[in-house]
C-alpha positions in Angstrom: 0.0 0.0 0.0 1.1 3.7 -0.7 1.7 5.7 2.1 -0.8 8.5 2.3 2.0 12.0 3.1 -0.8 14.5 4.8 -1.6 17.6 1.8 -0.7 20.7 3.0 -4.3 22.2 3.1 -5.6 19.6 5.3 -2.6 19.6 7.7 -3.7 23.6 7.8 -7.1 22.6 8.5 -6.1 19.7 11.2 -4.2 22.9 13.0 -6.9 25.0 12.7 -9.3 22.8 14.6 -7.0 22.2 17.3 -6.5 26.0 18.0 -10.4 26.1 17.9 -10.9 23.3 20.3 -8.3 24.6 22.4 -9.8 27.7 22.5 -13.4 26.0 23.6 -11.6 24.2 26.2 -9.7 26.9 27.9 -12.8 28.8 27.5 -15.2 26.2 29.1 -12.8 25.6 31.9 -12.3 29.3 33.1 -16.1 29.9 33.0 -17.2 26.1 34.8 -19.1 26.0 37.9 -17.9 22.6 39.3 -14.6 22.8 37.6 -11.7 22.9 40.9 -8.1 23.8 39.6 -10.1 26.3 36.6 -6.6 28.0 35.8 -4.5 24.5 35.7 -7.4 22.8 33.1 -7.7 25.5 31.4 -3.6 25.1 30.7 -3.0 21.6 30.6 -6.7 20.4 29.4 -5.7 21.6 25.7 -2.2 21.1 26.5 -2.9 17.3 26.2 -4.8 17.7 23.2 -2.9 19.5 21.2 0.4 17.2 22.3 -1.4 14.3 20.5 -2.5 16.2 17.6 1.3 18.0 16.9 3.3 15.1 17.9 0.5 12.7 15.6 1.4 15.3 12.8 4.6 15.0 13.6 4.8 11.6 13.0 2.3 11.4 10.3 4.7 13.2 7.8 7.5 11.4 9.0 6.2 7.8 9.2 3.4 8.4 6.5 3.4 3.9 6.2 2.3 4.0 9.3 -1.5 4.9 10.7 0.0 5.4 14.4 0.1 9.0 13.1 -3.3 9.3 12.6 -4.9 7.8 15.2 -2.8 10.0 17.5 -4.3 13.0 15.7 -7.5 11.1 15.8 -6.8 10.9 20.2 -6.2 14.6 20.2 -9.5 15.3 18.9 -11.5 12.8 21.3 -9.6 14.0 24.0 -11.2 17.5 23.6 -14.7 15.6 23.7 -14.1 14.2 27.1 -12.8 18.2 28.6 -16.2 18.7 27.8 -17.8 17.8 31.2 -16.5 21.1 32.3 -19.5 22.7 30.6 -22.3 23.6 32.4 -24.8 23.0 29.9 -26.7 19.6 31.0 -26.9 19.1 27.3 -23.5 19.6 26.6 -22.2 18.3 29.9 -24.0 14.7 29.6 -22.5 14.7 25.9 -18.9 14.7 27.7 -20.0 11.9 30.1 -20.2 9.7 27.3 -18.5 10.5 24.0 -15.4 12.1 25.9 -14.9 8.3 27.0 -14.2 7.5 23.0 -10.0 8.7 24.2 -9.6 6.0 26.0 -11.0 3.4 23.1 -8.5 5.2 20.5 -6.0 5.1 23.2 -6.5 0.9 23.2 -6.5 1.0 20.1 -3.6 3.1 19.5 -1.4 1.1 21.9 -2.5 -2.2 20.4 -1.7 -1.1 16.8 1.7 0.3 17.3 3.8 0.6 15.4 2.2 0.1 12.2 -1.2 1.4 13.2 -2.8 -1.8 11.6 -4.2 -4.4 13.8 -3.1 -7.8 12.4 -4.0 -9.8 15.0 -7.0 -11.2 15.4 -7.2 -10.8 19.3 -5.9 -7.1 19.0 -8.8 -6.5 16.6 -11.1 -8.1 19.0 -9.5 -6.1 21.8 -9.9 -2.8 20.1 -13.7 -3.6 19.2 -14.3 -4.3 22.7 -13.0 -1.3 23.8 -15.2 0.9 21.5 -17.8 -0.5 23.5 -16.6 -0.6 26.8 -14.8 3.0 27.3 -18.0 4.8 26.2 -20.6 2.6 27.2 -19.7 0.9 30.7 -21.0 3.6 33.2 -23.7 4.9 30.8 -25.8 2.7 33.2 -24.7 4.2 36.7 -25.9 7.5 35.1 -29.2 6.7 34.7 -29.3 6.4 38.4 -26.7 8.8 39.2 -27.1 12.5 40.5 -24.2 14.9 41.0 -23.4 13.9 44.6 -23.0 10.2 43.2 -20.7 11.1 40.5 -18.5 12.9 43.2 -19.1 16.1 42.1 -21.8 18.5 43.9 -21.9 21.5 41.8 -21.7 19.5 38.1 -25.3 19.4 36.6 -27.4 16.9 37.0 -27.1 14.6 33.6 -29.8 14.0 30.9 -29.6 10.4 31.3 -30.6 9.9 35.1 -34.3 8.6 35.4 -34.2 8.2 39.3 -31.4 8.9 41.9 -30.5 5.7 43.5 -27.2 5.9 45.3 -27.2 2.2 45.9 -27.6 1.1 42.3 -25.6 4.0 41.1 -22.6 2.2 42.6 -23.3 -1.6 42.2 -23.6 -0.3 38.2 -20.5 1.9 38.7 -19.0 -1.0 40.1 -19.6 -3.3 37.4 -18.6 -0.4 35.1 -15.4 -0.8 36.4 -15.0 -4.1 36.7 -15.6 -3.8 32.6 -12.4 -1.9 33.0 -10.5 -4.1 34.8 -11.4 -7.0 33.0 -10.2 -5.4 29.6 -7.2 -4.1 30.9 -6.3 -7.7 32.5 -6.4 -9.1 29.2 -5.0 -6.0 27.3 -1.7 -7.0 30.2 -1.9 -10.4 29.6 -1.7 -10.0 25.7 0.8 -7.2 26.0 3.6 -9.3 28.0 3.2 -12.3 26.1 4.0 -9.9 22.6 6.8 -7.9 24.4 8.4 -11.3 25.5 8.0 -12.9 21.5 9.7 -9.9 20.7 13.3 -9.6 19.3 15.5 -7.8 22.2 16.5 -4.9 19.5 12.3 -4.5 19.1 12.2 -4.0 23.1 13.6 -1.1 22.8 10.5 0.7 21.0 7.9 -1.5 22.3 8.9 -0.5 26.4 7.8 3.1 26.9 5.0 2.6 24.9 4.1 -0.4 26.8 5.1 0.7 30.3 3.2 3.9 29.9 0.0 3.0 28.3 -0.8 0.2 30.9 0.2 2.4 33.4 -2.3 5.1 31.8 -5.0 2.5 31.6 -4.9 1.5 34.9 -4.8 4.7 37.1 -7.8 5.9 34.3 -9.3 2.4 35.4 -9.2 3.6 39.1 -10.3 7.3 39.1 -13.3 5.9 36.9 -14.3 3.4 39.2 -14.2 6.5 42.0 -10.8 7.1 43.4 -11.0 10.4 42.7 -7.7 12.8 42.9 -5.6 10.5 43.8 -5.5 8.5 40.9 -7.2 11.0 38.6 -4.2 13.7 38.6 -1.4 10.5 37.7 -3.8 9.6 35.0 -3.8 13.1 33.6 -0.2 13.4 33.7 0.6 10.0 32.0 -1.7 10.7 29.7 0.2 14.4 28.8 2.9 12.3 28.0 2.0 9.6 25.9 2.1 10.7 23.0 6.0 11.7 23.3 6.0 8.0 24.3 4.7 6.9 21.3 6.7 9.1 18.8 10.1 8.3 20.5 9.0 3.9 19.8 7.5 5.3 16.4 11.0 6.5 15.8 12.9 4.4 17.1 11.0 1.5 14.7 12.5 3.8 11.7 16.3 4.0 13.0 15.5 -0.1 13.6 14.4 -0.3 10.2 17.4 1.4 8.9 19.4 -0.8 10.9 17.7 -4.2 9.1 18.3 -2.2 5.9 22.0 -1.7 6.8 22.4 -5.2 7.4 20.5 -6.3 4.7 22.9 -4.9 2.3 25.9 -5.9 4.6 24.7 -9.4 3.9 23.8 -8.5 0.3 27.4 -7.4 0.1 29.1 -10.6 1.1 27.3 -13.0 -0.8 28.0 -10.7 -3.7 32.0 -10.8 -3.1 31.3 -14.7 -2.9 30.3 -14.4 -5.8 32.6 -12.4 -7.4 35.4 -14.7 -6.1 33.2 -17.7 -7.7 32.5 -16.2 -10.9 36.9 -15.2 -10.9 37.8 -18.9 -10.2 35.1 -20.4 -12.9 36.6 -17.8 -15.2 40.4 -18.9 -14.6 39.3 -22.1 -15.3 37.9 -21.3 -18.6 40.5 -19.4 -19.3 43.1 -22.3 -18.7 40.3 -25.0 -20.8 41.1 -22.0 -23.6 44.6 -22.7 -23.1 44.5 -25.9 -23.3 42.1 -26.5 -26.1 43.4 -24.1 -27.9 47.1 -22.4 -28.2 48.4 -25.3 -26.4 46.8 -28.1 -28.7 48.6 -26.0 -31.0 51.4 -26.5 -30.0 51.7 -29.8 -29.3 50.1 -30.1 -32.9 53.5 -28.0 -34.2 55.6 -30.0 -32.4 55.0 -33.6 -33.6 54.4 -31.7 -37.0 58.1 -30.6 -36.9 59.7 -33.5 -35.1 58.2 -35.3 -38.4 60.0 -32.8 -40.8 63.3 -33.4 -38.7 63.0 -37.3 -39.2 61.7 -37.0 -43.3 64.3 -34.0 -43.6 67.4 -37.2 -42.3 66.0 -39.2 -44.3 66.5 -36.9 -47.3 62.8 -37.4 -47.9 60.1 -35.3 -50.2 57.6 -33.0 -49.3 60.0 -31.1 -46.5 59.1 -27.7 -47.4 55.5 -28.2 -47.5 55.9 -29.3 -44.4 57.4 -26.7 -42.6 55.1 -24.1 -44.7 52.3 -26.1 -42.9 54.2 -25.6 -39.6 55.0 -21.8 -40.3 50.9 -21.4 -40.6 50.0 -23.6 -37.2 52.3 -21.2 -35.6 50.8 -18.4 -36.6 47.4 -19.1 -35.6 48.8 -20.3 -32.0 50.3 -16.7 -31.8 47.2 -14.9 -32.8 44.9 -17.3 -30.0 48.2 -16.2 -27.5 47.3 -12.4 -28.3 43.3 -12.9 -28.6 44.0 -14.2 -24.8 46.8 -11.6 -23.5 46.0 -8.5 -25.3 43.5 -5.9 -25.8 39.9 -6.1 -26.1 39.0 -6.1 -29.5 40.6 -9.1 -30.6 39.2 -11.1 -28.0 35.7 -10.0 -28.3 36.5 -11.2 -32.4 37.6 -14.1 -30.2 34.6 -14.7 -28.7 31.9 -13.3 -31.7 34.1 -16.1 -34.1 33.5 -19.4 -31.5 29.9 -18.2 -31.5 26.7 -20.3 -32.9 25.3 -17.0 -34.9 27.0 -14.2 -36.9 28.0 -11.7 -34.3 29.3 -8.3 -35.6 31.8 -6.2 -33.4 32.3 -2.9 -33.3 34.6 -1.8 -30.6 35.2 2.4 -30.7 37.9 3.2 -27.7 40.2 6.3 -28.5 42.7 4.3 -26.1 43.6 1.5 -24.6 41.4 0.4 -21.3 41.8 0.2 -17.8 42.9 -3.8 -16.8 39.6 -3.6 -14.7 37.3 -2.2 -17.2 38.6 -4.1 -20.1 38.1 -7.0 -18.0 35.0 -6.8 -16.9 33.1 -5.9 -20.9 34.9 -8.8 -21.8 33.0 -11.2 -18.8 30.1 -9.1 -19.8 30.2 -10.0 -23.6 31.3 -13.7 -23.0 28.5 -14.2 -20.4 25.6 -12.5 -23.3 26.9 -14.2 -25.9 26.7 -17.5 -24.2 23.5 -17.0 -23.5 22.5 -16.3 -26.6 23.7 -19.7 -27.5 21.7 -21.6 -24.7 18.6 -20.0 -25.1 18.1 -16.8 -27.3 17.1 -19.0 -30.6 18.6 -15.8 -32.1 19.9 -15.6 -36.0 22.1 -12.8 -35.2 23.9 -11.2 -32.5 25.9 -7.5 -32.1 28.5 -6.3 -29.8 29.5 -2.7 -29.5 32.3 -1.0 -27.0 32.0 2.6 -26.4 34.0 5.2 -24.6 32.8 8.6 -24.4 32.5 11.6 -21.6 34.7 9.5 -18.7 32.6 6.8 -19.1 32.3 3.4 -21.1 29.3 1.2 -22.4 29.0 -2.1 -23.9 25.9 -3.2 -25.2 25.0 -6.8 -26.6 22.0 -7.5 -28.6 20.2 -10.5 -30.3 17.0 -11.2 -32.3 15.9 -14.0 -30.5 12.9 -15.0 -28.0 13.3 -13.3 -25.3 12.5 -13.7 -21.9 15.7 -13.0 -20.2 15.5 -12.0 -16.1 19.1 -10.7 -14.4 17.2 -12.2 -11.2 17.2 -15.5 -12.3 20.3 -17.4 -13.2 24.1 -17.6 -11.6 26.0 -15.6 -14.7 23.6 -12.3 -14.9 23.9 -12.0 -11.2 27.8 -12.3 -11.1 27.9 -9.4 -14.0 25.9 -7.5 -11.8 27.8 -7.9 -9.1 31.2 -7.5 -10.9 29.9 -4.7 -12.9 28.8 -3.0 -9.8 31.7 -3.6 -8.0 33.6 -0.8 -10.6 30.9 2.0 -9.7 28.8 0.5 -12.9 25.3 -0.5 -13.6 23.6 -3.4 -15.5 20.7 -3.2 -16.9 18.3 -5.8 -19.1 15.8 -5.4 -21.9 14.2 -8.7 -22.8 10.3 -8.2 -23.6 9.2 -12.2 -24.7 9.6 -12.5 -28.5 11.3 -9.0 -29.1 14.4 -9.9 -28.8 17.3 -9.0 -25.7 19.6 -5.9 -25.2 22.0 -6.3 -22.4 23.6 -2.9 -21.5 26.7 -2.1 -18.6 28.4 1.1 -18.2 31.1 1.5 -16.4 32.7 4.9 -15.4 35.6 5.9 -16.9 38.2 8.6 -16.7 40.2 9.5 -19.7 43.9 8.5 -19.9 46.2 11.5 -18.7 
């Protein structure tokens, strides 16, 4: 999936609402009834809010894979909803009661994705569902029977919901509210130590302040909702002020880990390709030395019984000497021009290599000067290994080979008429060009569309001779 980057005119408009909200809250707080502490909500109330919402941005731009960003946007927002039971509307004041609990269901939900913001897991999916349920719904009950005294708070207005103050089913309901609570968050601890242990140790490192301080925010939330009041509410409030710093540092500490897989990725990626570098060297010595063998040095061994038969006719005062050692004069030649094919320049051993081929291969080698050993080394593997697949597989009729060397850099392209179909993935000899080509600063690259044909192209950089 493409990661979604926010557009500029809706992070503007994400900003804009927060301010907005802010502005409600701070505004609600200072003019609240039953609000204590007016001047410390009124600060810290949007303070929270907006904390999720800039560090969610934050991270949202950063991490755009990820939907952790979002949500903790998403937390800011909600958060505002539940600062709303400083109102002192009944309407608006009732609203809080209930919807402002949906903070602690994104906050579950939040924790439970991290940090891909994707819930994966079947029980984390189930989890989350039950905690869009449970946050907003558990003491929706307990109001119905609830005035202000039993809700702890004497001055608040009464709530649209109640139907009958009962002070004594008020707090069995409250109780089993928060026994709902308690329950979740058992299971939520349960699931969360068994995934932090299957963890790899490196993993830990992101996973622990997230961990440590979301349980520890669902738990003191847990207690001041079932009715411990300040003393659990005020640790609640400022855990939850920092979360969300606890969730960017994991969310970035997940990308410096993911740099580090993709460091030793290509550390890894880097030793099998000397490997094979070293492999593709030794399999090219030993071609080299079946050359040798099969060729200049069958020669030879050819020109010496040839001559060690003149030497005996020539004692023996027989005919046919000097046709003999005409016929010797000519095997020596060609051994010579094999020896140079092998030892010098490219040209002639591309020719080499174009002539032992099963199609007509034209060659066309343009260098204003002699090559780098390197350089002139590696075209030549890359040649040899596209001409000899063209032999195994292209079907081709013809075949072309061309060397160039212009503006500090040199290319060498090889191309055939045949099927097609060719994959540098696939297949021990593209892979060791790649690797060797790259090794020199080059690049490799393939055309091969089924039934047009193949166009195998390496350039390698450089300099011009001094």
């Amino acid at each position: 999936m493409t990661p979604v980057v926010p557009a500029r005119p809706l992070l503007v408009a994400i900003v804009l609402a927060a301010l907005v909200c802010g502005g409600i809250v701070i505004a609600l707080e200072l003019a609240s009834d039953h609000q204590d502490l007016k001047a410390v909500w009124a600060i810290f109330g949007p303070a929270v809010g907006w904390s999720f919402i800039g560090t969610g941005l934050y991270a949202w731009r950063r991490r755009p894979e990820s939907r952790i960003g979002a949500l903790m946007v998403l937390l800011g927002f909600a958060w505002f909803l539940f600062t709303l039971q400083a109102a002192n509307s009944r309407l608006v004041y009732t609203f809080g009661l209930v919807a402002g609990s949906l903070w602690g269901a994104i906050f579950l939900h939040l924790g439970l994705s991290f940090p891909t913001g994707r819930l994966t897991h079947g029980l984390d999916r189930t989890l989350a569902i039950a905690g869009y349920f449970v946050f907003p719904l558990a003491f929706v009950p307990a109001l119905l029977f609830a005035g202000p005294h039993e809700l702890n708070c004497d001055k608040c207005p009464t709530n649209l919901l109640l139907v009958r103050r009962d002070a004594d089913v008020a707090a069995i309901l409250t109780g089993l509210g928060a026994l709902c609570y308690l329950v979740l968050f058992g299971v939520v601890l349960a699931w969360a130590v068994r995934r932090w242990r299957a963890t790899p140790p490196l993993d830990r490192l992101q996973l622990t302040p997230v961990y440590t301080f979301s349980l520890l925010t669902f738990l003191l939330v847990t207690v001041a909702r079932a009715g411990a009041g300040d003393a659990a509410q005020w640790p609640a409030f400022i855990s939850t002020l920092l979360m969300p710093f606890a969730f960017l540092a994991g969310l970035l500490r997940t990308h410096l880990s993911l740099l580090d897989a993709e460091l030793r990725a290509s550390l890894e990626e880097l030793r099998a390709s000397r490997t094979r570098i070293v492999e593709a060297g030794d399999a090219e010595r030993r071609r080299l030395e079946r050359d040798l063998h099969d060729g200049a040095q069958s020669r030879l061994v050819a020109l010496k019984l040839l001559l060690s038969s003149t030497r005996l006719r020539a004692r023996r005062g027989g005919e046919g000497v000097d046709a003999m050692l005409g016929e010797a004069i000519d095997e020596l030649d060609t051994s010579l021009s094999e020896l140079r094919e092998l030892a010098r320049g490219l040209e002639p051993a591309l020719q080499a290599l174009a002539s032992r081929a099963p199609v007509p291969v034209t060659v066309d080698a343009d260098a204003d000067a002699p090559l780098p050993g390197n350089v002139e080394s590696a075209a030549y593997f890359v040649v040899s290994e596209a001409l000899a697949n063209v032999a195994k597989y292209a079907q081709a009729t013809e075949a072309a080979v061309a060397v160039r060397r212009t503006d500090g850099r040199v290319t060498v392209d090889v191309t055939d008429d045949g099927v097609g179909g060719a994959d540098v993935t696939r297949g021990s000899g593209l892979r060791g060009l790649a690797d060797r080509v790259a090794a020199l600063d080059g690049t490799l690259s393939l055309e091969s569309p089924a039934g047009g044909g193949t166009h195998l192209h390496a350039e390698f950089p450089c300099p011009p001779p001094a």
